[in-house]
LOVEX-149398 format. One record per residue (C-alpha): y, x, z. Coordinates in steps of 0.5 Angstrom, whole numbers, plus 500, padded with zeros to 3 digits. Layout:
% residues N
YXZ;...
This chain:
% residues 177
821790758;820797754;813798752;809803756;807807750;812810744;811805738;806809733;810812727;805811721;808803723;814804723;819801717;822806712;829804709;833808705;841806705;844807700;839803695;843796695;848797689;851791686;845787684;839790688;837786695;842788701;839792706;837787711;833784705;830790703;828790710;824783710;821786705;818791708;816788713;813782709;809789707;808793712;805786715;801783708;798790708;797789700;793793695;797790689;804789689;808786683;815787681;819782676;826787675;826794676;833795676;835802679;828802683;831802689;826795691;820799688;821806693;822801699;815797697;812804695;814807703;812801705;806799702;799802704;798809700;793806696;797801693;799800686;806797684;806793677;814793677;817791669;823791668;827791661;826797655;831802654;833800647;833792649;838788652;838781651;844777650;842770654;841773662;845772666;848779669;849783662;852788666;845789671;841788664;845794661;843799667;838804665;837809670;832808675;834813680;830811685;824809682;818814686;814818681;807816683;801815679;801808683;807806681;805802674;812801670;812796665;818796660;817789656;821783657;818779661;819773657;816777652;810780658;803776657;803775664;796779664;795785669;788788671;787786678;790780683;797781686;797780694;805781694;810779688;818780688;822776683;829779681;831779674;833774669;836769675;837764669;833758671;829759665;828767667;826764674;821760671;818764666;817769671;815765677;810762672;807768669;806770676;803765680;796765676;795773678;796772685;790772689;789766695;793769700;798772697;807773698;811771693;818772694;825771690;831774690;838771690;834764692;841761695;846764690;848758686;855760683;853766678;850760675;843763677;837758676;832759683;836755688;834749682;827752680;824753687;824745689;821743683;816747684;814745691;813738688;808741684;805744690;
């Protein structure tokens, strides 16, 4: 059955093909995201690894227009030796990533970040060091910044044979509750 009237547009997904290069979310992921956004409506939004900042512009479009968007990714002069995806960590360039004043980029590691931030997060995307311990430093700084309804989300959560350390970390911390 069609709707009587034509979907309103301000409602509508924005997506930008092209975005998913090797190792940022596939399309369909950016997708859930947005949607996860668009839904959540958050004023704050958190991200753990900027990469190319094609996350942050999906976010961004998506998020209302007075949201801000914390996204930390790596120093330009830093690439640590113990990530998991050297190659990802070596990236630079952040073609995608908005210039806006609401968008908010932090350029520390985040094993070195003191996890402090100026208000609470409503939604929050993990997707740097997949390693278990990058996975867990991260998770656990954020968790203290989320306000009590808050989404958090992590990518590559069922990847297990690029030795990534979400699928572990995730269980343990559902038994801590």
């Amino acid at each position: 059955m069609l709707p009587e009237q034509a979907p309103d547009p301000a409602n509508a997904i924005k997506l930008m093909p092209g975005t998913a290069l090797n190792g940022a979310p596939n399309i369909f992921e950016k997708f859930i995201l947005c949607a996860l956004v668009k839904k959540i409506q958050p004023q704050t939004i958190l991200e753990i690894g900027t990469f190319k900042g094609g996350t942050t512009w999906h976010l961004y479009q998506n998020a209302p227009q007075d949201a801000t968007i914390y996204t930390i990714d790596l120093p330009d002069d830093e690439v640590p030796d113990d990530v998991t995806d050297l190659q990802l960590a070596a990236n630079k360039r952040r073609p995608f990533l908005p210039s806006s004043d609401r968008v908010r980029q932090i350029l520390i590691d985040s094993k070195k970040w003191d996890g402090g931030l100026d208000r609470k997060v409503q939604f929050a995307f993990i997707d740097a060091d997949h390693s278990y311990e990058g996975i867990r430093n991260d998770t656990e700084k954020t968790l203290p910044l989320l306000d009590s309804y808050a989404c958090m989300c992590w990518h590559d959560a069922l990847e297990k044979d690029f030795g990534y350390g979400t699928m572990p970390y995730l269980p343990e911390l559902r038994k801590k509750g």
